[in-house]
N, C-alpha and C positions, 0 to 999 in steps of 0.2 A: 716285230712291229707291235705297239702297243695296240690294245682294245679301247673302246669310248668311256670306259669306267677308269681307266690307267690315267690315261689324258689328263681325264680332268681333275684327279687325283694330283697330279703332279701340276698343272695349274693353280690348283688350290696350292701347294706346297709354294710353291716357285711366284704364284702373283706375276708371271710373266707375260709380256705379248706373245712373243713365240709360242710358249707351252699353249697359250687360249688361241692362238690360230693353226696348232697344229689338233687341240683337240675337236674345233670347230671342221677341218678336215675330213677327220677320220667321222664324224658325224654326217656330215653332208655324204658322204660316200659311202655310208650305211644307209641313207634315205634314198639313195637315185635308185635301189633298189625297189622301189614301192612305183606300181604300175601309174598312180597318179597323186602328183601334189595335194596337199590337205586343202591348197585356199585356192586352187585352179578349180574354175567354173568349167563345166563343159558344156559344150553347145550341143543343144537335145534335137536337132534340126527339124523343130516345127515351124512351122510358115504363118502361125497362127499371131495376128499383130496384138502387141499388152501394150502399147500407151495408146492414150484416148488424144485423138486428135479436136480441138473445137475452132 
């Protein structure tokens, strides 16, 4: 099984769809590793209201 550096090495080589979604794969399945997404907000469960109602 290739590693994330292989991939895309061989993408670059190849300019193929396959190779760019297979190294797009092996990327994503390196990341679900990580306890939380970079661009997920997490809700800090205060009660406290931020928009101004008039």
């Amino acid at each position: 099984m290739m590693d994330e550096k292989e991939a895309w090495n061989a993408f670059l080589r190849s300019g193929s769809v396959r190779d760019y979604l297979e190294y797009k794969a092996i990327q994503n399945k390196n990341n679900c590793s990580l306890p939380e997404a970079k661009d997920e907000v997490q809700n800090q469960g205060s009660d406290t209201q931020t928009t101004e109602y008039r």
